[in-house]
Each structure stands twice: as C-alpha cells, then as structure tokens.
C-alpha positions in Angstrom: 104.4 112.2 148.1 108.1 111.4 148.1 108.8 111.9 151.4 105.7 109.3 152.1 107.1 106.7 149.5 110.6 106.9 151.0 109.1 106.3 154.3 107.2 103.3 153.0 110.5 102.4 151.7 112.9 102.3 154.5 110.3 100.7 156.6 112.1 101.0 159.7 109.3 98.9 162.0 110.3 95.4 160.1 113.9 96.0 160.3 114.3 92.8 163.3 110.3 91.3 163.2 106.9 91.0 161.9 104.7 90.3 164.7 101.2 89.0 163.3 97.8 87.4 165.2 98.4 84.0 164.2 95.2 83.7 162.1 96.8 86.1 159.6 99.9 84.0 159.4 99.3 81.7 156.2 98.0 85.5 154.3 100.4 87.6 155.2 103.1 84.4 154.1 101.1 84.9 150.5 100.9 88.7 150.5 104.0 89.3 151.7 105.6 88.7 148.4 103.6 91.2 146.6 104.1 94.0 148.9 107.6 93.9 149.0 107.8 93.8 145.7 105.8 97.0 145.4 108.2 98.5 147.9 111.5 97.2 146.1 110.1 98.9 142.1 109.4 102.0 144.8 112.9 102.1 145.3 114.4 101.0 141.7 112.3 103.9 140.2 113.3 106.6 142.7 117.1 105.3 141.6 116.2 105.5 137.8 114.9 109.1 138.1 117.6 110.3 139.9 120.4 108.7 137.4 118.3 110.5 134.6 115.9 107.0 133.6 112.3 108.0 134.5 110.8 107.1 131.2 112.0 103.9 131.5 110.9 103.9 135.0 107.2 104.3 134.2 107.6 100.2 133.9 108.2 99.7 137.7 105.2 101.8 138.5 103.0 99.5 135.8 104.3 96.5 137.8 103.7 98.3 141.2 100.5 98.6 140.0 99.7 95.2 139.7 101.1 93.9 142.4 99.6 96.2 144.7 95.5 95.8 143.0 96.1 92.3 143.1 97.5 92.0 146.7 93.9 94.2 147.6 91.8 91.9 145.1 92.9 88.7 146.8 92.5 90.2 150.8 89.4 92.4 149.9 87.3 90.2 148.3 85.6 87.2 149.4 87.5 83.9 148.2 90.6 85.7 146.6 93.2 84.4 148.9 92.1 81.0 147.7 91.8 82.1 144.2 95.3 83.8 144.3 96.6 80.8 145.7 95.5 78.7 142.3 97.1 81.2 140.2 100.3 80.9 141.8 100.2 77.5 141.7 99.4 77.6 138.1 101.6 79.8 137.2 104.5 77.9 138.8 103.2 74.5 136.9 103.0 76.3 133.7 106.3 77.9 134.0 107.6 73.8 134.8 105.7 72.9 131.1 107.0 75.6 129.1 110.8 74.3 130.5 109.6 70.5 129.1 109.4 72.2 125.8 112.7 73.7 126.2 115.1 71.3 127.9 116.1 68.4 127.3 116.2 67.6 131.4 113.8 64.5 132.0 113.5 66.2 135.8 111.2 69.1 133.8 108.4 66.2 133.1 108.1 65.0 136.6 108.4 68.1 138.2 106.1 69.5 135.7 103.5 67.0 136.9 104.2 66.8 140.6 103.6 71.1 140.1 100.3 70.3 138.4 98.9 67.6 140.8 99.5 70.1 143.4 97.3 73.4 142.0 94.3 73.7 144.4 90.7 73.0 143.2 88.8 76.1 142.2 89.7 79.2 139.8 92.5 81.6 139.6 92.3 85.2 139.5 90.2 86.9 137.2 92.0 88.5 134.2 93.6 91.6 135.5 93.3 94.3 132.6 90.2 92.5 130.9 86.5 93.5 131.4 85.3 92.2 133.9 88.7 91.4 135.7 90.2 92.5 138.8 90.9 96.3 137.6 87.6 96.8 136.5 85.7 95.8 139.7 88.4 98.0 142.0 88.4 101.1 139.6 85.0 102.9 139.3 87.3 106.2 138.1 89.2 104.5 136.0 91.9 105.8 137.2 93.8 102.6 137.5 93.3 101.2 134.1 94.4 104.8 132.4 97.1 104.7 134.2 97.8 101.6 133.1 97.4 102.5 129.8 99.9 105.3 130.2 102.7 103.2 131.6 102.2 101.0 129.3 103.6 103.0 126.5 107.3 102.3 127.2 107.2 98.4 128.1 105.5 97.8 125.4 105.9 98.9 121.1 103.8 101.6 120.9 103.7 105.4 118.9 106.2 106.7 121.7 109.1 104.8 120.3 109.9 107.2 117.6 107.9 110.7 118.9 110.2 109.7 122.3 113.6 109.7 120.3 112.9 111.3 116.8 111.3 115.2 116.7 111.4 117.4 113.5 113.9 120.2 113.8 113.7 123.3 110.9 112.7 121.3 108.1 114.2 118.1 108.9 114.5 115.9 112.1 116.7 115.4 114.7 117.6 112.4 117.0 117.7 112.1 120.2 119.5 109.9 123.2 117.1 110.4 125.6 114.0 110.8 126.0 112.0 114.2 127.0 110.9 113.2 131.0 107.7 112.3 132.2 105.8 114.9 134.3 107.4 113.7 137.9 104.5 115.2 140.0 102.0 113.0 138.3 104.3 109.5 138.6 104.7 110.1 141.9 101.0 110.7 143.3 100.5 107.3 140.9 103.4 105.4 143.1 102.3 106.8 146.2 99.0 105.6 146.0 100.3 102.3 145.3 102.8 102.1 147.9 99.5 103.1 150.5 97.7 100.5 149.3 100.5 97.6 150.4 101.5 99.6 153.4 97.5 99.9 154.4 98.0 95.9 154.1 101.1 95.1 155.5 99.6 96.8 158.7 96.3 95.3 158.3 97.5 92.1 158.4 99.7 93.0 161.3 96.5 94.6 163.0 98.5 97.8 163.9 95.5 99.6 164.5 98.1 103.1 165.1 99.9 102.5 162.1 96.7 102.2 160.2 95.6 105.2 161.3 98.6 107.0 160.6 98.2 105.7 156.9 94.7 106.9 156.8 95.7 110.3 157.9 98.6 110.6 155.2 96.0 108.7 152.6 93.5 111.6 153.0 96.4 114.2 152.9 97.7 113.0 149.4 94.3 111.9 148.3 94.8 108.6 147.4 93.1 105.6 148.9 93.7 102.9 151.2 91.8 100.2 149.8 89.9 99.6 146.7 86.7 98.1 148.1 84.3 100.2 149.7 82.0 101.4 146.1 81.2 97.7 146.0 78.3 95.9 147.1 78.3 94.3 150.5 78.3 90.5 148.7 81.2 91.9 146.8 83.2 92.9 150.2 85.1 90.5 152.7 84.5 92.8 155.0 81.4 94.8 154.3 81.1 97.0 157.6 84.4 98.5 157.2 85.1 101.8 155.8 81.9 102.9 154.3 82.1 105.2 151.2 85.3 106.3 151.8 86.4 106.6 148.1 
C-alpha cells in the first residue's frame, strides 16, 4: 500500500508533460485540480505520520476522500462534468458574496455579480454525504461513507476530544499530549484506494491504456477499486460497456 501511494506520489511520468487526445483537454483542465490535490494530502499525511501526527492526519484522508469520489462522480456519470462545472462556479460566486458581507471593498459587489452572471445553467453536484448524494450512489458497501464517518472524528467536535487526551489512571485520570495512533494498516489501505481512483483517472483521461492496466493489476492486488461505477445501472453509467461487475 505504501509503496503504491508513494509511487502515485512521485509521479515520475508528468515530471516535463501531459500529453492528452485533444477531446479530453477541457476535462482533464477541470479534473486535474482534484487529483492533484488527492496526491498533494497523500503526501502531507505520509509527512504527519512520520513526524508522530497521524491522528490529526485522518483529516487529509477525509479530504482525499472527497476529492477523489467527486473527481469519479463528475467523469463517471452522465452530465457531471457539466454539473461539477456549476458547482465550481457557484462556489467561486458565493465565496465573492460572503467577501461583500465582510469588506468594505466596492470591487466585492461587482465582482460578486460578474461571478454570478457567469455560473452555467443547470444544477450542481448533488450533496456529497446526504442520502441520495454522490457517496450514496458510488458506495453500495458503504465503505466510503463509514469511513467518512471515522475520519471525521478529529476535524470535527466529537466524543474523541477528551477519550483521545484524557484516560483514567488508578482511581483518577491522567492527561495526555498526544494522542494514542490510529491503526496505520487500516489508514493506509483507505488512502490507497483513494490515490487508485485519481491515478485510474489521470490515465484515463490521458488514454494510457499500459498504465491503466498496470493500475488494474496493482487495484486487484490491494483490493481496492478503480472506479466507483460498474454496480450501477447502465442509464446511471457514462460509459455502460466498460468494466462489468468488477466491484
């Protein structure tokens, strides 16, 4: 698992170029973002477990998580480029209002509208932890919205903030610095499958059919997938006759 996320890390073939069929250009220009952000938290949370932080690491591998389902949402199902392109959009518009409430700049109004005027017809992405939303339709296991769950528990202010830092010690209690660290193996097998599903993308959209396969090979070896697709039904799929029943 490690040595697979470090290789997804150094990612020596895109060291000079990216060489794409021109008809995945404007995607990959959109994706791109995503999955080198997923690759980037790879590498901050190999740093924080090695300088003693990977409880507070489990945050990168939340994040890595949603960047990676939403990067396979928006290329594996039919219409969620457009829709991801809205929700950028309207993310980037709202973050312009919410600076109109806050500064005094007059720029903030007029950008704030030219950001506004510029959001694409049509919806955004669905919700991403709600029912119905984009990890329920990829997740049949539920493997992704547990683990959600579970990495969860240090971003946000939940029961481990005192049992993390606070245990009871012969009749009394007993502080602590640090907390005890999470089980490696399992935080790692939950990063590696999110760095496969990027790296399935990034060459996907490269159509390196060889380095696809290589990722399919190492997939199946660390049992993880390479795309989140294939339970649904064909209407559901962008690309229905690929990769039959392969999770």
């Amino acid at each position: 698992m490690r040595s697979f996320i470090l290789r997804f890390i150094q990612d020596v073939r895109h060291r000079e170029q990216v060489i794409l069929p021109a008809e995945n250009g404007e995607e990959f220009l959109l994706l791109y973002g995503l999955i080198q952000r997923v690759r980037r938290l790879a590498q901050a949370y190999l740093c924080l477990v090695k300088s003693g932080f990977a409880n507070e690491g489990t945050v990168l591998i939340r994040s890595a998580l949603e960047h990676s389902v939403t990067a396979q949402w928006a290329y594996l199902i039919p219409g969620g480029i457009d829709r991801l392109r809205v929700s950028l959009a309207r993310a980037e518009a709202d973050l312009a209002r919410g600076m109109v409430g806050y500064s005094s700049d007059p720029e903030w109004i007029a950008q704030e509208k030219e950001l506004r005027d510029a959001i694409p017809a049509g919806r955004g992405l669905p919700n991403f932890t709600r029912q119905g939303g984009i990890i329920a339709e990829l997740d049949p296991v539920s493997f992704l919205a547990v683990s959600y769950q579970i990495f969860s528990q240090v971003g946000h202010v939940t029961h481990r903030a005192p049992v993390d830092f606070i245990m009871e010690d012969a009749g009394g209690v007993r502080l602590r610095t640090t907390a005890e660290p999470e089980m490696g193996s399992e935080m790692l097998y939950a990063l590696s499958g999110f760095c496969m599903l990027v790296a399935w993308l990034h060459a996907r959209l490269e159509a390196d059919d060889l380095e696809i396969l290589r990722l399919k090979q190492i997939s199946i070896t660390l049992h993880v997938p390479w795309r989140l697709d294939t339970h649904l039904p064909d209407v559901r799929r962008r690309f229905p006759d690929e990769d039959p029943k392969i999770n």
